[in-house]
Backbone as JSON Lines, residues from 0, in Angstrom:
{"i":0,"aa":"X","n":[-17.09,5.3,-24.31],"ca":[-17.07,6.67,-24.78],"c":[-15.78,6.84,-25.59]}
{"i":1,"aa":"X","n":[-15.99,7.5,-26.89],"ca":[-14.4,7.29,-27.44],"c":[-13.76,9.1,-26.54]}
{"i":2,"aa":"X","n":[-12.71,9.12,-27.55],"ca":[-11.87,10.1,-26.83],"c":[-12.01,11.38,-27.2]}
{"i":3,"aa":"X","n":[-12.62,11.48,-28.25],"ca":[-13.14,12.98,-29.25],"c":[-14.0,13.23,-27.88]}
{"i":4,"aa":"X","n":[-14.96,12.61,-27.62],"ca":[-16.51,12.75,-26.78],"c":[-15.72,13.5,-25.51]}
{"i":5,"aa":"X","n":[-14.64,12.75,-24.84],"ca":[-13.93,12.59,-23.81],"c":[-13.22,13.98,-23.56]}
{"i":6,"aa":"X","n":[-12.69,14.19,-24.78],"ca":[-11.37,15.44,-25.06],"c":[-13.28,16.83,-24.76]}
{"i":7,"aa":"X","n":[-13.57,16.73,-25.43],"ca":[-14.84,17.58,-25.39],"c":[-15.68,17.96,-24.52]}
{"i":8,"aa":"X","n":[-15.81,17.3,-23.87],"ca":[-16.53,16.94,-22.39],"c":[-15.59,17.47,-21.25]}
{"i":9,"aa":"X","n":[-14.17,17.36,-21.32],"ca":[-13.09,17.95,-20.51],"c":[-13.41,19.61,-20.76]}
{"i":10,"aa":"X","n":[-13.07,19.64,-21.99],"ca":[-12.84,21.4,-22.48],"c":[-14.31,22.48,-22.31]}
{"i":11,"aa":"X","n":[-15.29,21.6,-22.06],"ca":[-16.52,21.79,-21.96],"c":[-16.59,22.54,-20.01]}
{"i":12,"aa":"X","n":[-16.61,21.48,-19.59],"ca":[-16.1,21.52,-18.09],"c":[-15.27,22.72,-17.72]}
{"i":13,"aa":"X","n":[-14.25,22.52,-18.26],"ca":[-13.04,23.63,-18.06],"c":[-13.41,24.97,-17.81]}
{"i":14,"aa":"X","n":[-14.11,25.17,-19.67],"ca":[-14.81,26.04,-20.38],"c":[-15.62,26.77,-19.43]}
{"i":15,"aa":"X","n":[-16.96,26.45,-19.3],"ca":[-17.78,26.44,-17.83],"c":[-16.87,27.16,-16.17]}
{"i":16,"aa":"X","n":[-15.86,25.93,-15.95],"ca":[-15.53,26.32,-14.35],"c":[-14.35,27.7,-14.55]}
{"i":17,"aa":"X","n":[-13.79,28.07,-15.71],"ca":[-12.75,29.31,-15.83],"c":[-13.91,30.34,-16.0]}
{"i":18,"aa":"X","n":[-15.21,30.35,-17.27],"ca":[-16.03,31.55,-17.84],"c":[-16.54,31.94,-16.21]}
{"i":19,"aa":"X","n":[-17.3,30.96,-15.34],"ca":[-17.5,31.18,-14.5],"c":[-17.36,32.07,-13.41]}
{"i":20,"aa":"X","n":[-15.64,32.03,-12.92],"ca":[-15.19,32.79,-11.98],"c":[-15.07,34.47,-12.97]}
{"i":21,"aa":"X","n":[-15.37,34.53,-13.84],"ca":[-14.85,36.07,-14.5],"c":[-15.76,37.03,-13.97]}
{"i":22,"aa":"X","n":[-15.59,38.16,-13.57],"ca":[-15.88,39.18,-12.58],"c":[-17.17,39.79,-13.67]}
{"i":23,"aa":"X","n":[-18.66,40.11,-12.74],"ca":[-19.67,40.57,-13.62],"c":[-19.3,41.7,-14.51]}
{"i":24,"aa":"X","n":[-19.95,42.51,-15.32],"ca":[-20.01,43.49,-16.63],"c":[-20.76,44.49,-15.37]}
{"i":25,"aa":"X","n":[-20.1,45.68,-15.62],"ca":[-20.58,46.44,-15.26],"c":[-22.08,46.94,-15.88]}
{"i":26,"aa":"X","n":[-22.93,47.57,-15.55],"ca":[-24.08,47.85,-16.02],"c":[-24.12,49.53,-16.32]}
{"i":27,"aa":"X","n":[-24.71,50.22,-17.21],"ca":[-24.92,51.79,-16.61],"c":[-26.37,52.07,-15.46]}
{"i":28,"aa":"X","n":[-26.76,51.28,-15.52],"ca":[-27.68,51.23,-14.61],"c":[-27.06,51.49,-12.91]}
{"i":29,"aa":"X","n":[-25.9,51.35,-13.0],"ca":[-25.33,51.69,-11.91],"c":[-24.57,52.2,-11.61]}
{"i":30,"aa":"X","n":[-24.55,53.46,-12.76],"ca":[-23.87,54.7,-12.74],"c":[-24.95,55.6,-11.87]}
{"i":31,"aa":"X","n":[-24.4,56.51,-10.72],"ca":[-25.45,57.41,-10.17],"c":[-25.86,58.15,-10.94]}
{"i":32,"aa":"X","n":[-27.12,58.49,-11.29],"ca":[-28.02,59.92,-11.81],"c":[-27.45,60.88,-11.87]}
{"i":33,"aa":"X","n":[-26.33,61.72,-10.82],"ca":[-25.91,62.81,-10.89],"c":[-24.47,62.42,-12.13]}
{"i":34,"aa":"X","n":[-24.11,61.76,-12.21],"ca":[-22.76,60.96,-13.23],"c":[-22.91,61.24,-14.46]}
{"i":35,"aa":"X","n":[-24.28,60.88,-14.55],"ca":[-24.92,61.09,-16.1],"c":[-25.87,62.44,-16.34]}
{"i":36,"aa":"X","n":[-25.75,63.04,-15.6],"ca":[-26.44,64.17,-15.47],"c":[-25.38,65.31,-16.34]}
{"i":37,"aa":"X","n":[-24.58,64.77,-15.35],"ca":[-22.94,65.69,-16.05],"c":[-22.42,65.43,-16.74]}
{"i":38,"aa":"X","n":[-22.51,63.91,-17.64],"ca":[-22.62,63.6,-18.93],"c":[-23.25,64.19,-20.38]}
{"i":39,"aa":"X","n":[-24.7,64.38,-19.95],"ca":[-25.67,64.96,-20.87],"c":[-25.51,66.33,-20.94]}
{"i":40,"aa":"X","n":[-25.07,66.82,-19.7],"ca":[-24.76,68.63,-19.77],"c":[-23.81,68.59,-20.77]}
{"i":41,"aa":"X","n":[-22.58,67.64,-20.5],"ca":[-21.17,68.13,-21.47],"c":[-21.18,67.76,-22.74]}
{"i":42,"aa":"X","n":[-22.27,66.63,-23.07],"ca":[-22.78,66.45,-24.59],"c":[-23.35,67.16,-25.31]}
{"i":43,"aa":"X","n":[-24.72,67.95,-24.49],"ca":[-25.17,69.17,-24.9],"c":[-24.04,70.06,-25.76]}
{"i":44,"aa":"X","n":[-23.37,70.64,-25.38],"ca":[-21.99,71.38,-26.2],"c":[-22.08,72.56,-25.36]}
{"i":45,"aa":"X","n":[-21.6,73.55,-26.2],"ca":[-21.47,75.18,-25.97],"c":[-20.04,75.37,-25.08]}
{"i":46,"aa":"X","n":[-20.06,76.81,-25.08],"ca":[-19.03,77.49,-24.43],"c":[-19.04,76.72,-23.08]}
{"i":47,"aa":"X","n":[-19.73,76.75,-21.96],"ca":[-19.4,76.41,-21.11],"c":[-19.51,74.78,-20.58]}
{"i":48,"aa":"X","n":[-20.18,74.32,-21.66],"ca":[-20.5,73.3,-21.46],"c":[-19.44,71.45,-20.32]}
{"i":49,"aa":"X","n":[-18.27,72.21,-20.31],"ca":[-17.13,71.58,-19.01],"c":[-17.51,72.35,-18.46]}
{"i":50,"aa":"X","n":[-18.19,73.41,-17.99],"ca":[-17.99,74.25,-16.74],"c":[-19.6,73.67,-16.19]}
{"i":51,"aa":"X","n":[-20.24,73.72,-16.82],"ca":[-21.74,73.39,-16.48],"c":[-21.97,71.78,-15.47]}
{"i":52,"aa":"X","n":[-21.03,70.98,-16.41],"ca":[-21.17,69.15,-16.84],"c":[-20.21,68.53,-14.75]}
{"i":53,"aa":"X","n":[-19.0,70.0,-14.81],"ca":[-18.31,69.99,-13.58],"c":[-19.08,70.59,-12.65]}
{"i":54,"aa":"X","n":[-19.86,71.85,-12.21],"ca":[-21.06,72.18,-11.5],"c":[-22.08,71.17,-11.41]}
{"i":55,"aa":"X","n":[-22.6,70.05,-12.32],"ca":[-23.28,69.3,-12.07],"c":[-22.93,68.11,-11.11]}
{"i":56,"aa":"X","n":[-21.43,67.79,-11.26],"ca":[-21.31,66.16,-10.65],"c":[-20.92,66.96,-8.99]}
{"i":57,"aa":"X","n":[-20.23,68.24,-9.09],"ca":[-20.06,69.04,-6.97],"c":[-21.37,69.14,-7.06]}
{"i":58,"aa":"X","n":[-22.43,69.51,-7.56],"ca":[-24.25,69.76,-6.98],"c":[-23.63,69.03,-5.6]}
{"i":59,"aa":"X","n":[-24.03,69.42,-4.56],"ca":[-24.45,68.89,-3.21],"c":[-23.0,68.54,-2.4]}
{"i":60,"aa":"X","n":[-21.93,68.81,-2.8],"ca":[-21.12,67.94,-2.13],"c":[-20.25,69.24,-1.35]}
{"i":61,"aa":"X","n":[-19.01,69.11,-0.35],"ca":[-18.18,70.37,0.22],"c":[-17.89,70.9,-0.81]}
{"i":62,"aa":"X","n":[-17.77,70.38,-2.32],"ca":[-17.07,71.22,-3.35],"c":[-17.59,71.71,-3.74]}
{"i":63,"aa":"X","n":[-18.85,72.41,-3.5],"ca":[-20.05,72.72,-4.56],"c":[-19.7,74.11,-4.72]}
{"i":64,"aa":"X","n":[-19.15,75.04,-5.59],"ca":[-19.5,76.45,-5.16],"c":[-17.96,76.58,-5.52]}
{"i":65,"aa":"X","n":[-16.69,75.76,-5.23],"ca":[-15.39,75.72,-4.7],"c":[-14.71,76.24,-6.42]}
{"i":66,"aa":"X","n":[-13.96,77.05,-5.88],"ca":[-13.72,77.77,-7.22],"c":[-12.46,76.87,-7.99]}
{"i":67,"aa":"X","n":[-11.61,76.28,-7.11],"ca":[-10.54,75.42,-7.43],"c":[-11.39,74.27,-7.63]}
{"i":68,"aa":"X","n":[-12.22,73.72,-7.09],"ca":[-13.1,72.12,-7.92],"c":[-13.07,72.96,-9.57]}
{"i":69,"aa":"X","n":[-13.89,73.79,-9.28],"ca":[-14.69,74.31,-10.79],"c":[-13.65,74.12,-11.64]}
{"i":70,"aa":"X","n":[-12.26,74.59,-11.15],"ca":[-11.54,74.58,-12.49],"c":[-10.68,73.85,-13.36]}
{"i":71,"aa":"X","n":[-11.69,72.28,-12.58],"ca":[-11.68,71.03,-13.25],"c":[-12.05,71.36,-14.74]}
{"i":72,"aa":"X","n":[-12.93,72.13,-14.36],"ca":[-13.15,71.91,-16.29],"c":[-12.4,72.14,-17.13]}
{"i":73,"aa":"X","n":[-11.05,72.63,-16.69],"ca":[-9.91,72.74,-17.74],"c":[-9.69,71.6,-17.97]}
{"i":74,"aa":"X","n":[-9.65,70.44,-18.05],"ca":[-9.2,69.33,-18.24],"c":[-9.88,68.77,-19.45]}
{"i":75,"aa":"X","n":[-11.11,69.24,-18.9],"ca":[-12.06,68.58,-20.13],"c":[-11.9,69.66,-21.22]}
{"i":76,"aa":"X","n":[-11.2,70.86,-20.95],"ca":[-11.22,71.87,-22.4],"c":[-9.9,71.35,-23.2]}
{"i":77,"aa":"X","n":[-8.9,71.38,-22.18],"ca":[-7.43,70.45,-22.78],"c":[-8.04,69.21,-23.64]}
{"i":78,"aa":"X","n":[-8.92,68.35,-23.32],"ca":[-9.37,66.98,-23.78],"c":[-9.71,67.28,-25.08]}
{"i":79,"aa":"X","n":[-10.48,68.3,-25.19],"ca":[-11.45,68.89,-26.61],"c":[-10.28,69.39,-27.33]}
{"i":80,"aa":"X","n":[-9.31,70.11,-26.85],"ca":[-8.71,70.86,-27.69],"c":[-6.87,69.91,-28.29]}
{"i":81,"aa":"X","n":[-7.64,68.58,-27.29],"ca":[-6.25,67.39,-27.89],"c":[-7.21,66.59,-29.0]}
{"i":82,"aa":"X","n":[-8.65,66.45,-28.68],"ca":[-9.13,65.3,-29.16],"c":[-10.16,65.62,-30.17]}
{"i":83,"aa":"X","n":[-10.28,66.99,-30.03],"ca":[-11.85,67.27,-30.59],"c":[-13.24,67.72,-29.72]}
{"i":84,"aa":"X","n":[-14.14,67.5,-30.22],"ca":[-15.64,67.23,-29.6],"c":[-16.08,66.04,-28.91]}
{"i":85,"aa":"X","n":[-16.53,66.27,-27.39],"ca":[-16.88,64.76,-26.97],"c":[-18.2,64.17,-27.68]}
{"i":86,"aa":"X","n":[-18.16,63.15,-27.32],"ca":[-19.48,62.34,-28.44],"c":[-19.86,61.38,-27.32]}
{"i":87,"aa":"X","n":[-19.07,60.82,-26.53],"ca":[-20.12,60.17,-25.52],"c":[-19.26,59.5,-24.82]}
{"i":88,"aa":"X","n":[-19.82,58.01,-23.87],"ca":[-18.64,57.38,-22.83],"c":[-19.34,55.99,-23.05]}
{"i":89,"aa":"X","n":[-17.92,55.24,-22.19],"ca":[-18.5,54.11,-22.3],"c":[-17.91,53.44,-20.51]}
{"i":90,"aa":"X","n":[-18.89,52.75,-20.05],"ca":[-18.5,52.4,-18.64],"c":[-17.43,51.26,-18.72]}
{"i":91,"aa":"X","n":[-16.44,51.46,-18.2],"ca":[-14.95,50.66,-17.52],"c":[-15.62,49.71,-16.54]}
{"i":92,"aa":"X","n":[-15.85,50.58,-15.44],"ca":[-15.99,49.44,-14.26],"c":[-16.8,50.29,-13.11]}
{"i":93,"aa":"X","n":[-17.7,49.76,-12.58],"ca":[-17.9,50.61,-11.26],"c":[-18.05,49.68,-9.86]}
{"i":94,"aa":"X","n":[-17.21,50.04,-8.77],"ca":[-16.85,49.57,-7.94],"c":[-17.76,49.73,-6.78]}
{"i":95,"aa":"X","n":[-18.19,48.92,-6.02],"ca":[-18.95,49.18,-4.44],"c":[-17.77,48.99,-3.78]}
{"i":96,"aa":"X","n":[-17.12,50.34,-2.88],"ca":[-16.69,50.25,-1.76],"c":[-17.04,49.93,-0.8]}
{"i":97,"aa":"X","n":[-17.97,50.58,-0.04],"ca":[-19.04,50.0,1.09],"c":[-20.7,50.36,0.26]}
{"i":98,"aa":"X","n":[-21.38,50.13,1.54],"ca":[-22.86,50.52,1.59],"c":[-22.95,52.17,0.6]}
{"i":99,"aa":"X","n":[-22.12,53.22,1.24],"ca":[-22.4,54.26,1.06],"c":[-21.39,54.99,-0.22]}
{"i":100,"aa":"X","n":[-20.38,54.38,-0.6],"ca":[-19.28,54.77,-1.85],"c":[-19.58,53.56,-2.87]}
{"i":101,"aa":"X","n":[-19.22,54.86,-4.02],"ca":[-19.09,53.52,-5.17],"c":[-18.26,54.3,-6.0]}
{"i":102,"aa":"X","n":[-17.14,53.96,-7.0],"ca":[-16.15,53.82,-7.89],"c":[-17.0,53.98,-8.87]}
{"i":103,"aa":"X","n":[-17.06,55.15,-9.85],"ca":[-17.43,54.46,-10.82],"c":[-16.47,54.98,-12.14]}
{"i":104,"aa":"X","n":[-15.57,54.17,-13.24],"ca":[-14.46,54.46,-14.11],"c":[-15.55,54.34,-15.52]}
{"i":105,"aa":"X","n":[-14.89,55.49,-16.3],"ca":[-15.56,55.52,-17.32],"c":[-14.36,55.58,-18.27]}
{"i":106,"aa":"X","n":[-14.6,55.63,-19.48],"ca":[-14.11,56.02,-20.49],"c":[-14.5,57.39,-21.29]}
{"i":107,"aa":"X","n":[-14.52,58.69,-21.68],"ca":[-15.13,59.65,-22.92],"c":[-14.5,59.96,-23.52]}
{"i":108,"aa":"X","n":[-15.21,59.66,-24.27],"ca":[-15.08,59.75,-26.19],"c":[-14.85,60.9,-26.49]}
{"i":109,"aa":"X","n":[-13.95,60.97,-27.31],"ca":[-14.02,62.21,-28.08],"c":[-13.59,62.12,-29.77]}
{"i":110,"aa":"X","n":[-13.68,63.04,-30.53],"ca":[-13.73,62.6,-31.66],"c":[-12.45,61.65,-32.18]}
{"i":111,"aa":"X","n":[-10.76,62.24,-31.45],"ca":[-9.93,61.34,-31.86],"c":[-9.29,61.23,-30.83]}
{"i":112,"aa":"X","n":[-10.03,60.57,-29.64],"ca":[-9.16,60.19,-28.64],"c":[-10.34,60.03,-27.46]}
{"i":113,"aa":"X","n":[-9.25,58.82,-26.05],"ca":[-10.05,59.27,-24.86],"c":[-9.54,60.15,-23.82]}
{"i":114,"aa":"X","n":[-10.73,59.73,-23.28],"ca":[-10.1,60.57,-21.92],"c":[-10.95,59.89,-20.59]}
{"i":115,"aa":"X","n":[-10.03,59.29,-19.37],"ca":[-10.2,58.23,-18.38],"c":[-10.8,58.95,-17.2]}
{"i":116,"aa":"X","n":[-11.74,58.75,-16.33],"ca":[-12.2,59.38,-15.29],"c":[-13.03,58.19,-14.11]}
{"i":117,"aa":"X","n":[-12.49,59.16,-12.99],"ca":[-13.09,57.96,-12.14],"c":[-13.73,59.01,-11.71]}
{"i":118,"aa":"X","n":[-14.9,58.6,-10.67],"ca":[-15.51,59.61,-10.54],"c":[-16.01,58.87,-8.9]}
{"i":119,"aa":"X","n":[-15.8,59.18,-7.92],"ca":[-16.23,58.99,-6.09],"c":[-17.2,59.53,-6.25]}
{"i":120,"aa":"X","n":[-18.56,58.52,-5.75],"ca":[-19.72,58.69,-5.38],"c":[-20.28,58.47,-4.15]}
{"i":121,"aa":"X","n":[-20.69,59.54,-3.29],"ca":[-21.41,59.14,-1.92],"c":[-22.77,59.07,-2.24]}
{"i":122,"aa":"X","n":[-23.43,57.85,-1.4],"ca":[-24.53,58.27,-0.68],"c":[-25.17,58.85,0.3]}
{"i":123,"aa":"X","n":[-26.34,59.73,0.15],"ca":[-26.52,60.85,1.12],"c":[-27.9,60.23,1.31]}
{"i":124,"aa":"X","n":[-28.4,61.04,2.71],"ca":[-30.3,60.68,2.83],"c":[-31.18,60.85,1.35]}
{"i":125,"aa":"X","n":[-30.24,62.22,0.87],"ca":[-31.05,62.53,-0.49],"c":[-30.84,62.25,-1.79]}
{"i":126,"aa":"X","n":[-29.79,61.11,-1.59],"ca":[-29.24,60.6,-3.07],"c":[-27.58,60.45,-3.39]}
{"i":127,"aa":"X","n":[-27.42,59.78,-4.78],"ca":[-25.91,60.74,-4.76],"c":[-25.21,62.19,-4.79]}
{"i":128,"aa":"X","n":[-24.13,61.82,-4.45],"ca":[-22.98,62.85,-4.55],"c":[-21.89,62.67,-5.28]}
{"i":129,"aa":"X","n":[-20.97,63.72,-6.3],"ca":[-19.85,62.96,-6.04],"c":[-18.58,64.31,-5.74]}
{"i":130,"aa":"X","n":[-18.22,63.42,-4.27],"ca":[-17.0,64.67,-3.37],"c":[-15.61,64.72,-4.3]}
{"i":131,"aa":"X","n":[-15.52,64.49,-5.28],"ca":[-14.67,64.11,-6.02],"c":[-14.58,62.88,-7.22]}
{"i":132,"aa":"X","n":[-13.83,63.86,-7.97],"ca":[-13.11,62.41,-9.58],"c":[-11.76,63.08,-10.25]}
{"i":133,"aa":"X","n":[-11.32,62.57,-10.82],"ca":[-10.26,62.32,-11.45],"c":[-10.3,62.29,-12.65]}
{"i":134,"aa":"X","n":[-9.31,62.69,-13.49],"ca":[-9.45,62.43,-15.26],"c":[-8.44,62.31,-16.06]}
{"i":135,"aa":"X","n":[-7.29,61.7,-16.7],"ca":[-6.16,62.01,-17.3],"c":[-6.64,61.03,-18.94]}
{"i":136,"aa":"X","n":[-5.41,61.65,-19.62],"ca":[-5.75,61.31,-21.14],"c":[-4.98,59.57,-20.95]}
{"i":137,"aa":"X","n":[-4.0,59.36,-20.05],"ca":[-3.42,57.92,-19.44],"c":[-4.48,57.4,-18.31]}
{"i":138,"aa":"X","n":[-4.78,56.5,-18.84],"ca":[-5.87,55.56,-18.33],"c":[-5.11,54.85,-17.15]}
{"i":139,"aa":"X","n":[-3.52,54.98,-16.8],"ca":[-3.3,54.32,-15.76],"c":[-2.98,54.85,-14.63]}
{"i":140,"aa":"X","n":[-3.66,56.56,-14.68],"ca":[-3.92,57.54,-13.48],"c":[-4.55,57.38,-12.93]}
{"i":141,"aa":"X","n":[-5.64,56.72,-13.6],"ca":[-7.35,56.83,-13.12],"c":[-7.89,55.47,-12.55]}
{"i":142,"aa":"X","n":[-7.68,54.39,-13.24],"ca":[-8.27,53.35,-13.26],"c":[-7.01,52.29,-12.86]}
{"i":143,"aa":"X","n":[-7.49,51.19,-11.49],"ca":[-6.45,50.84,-10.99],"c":[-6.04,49.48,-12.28]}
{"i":144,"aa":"X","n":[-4.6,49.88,-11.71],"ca":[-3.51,48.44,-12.83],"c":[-4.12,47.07,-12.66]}
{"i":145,"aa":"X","n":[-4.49,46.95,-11.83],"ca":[-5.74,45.23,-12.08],"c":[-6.36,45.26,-12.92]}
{"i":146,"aa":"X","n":[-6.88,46.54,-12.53],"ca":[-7.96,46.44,-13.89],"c":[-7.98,46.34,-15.18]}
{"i":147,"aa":"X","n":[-6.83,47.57,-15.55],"ca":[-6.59,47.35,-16.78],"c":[-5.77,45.95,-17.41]}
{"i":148,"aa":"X","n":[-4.9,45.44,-16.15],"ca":[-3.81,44.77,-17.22],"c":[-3.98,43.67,-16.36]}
{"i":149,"aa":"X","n":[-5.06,43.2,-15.48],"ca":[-5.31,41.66,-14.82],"c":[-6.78,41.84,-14.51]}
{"i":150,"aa":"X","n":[-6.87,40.65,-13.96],"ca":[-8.0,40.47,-13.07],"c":[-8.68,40.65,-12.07]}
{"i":151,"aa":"X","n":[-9.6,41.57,-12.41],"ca":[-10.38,42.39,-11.13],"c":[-10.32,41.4,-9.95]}
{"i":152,"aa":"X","n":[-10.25,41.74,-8.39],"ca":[-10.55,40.62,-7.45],"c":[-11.28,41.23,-6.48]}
């Protein structure tokens, strides 16, 4: 075998046993229903449209109704009024804690800028929930430092 074949066959190998261990792609398929529910509300637009998109993701949870949850949606009006109009998201990462939690980190778009959100999802007899999320225009509020700047484990 000469050594070209040899050198190739190594990097090949390598190639293979490093791509290998790299942590799966998140899917949206495994974003909960209620996640994207409150997605499509806040894409929709209008006046209230953060107030609606935040009533959608408490639906069902202790926060539902909670006048201090609700006024999450300032965050997302600050976002619009740093960045523009949102236009859509793109999934970061979503995490299985156990059986019944899952992590899920997004990214949304907005016309000149993002904005980072994690969003805690329970499972209930009747589906998801989420008892809480998070959102800052610094992505290293939201989404843990492995993630961004190493290797998920």
């Amino acid at each position: 075998m000469n050594r070209g074949w040899l050198l190739l066959s190594l990097f090949g190998v390598a190639l293979f046993a490093f791509g290998s261990s790299q942590p799966a792609v998140a899917k949206e398929d495994e974003i909960p229903a209620v996640v994207l529910s409150g997605l499509k509300a806040y894409q929709a637009g209008g006046a209230e449209a953060a107030a609606k998109a935040v009533r959608t993701w408490l639906a069902g949870s202790h926060r539902e109704g909670d006048k201090a949850a609700l006024a999450q949606a300032g965050r997302f009006e600050q976002a619009e009024a740093l960045y523009g109009r949102y236009i859509g998201f793109h999934l970061v990462k979503v995490v299985d804690v156990s059986a019944s939690t899952r992590f899920v980190y997004l990214q949304m778009d907005f016309q000149k800028g993002p904005l980072f959100v994690r969003f805690v999802c329970y499972r209930t007899e009747s589906g998801w929930i989420i008892p809480g999320f998070d959102s800052s225009t610094r992505p290293e509020e939201v989404i843990p430092l492995k993630l961004l700047y190493g290797k998920w484990q």
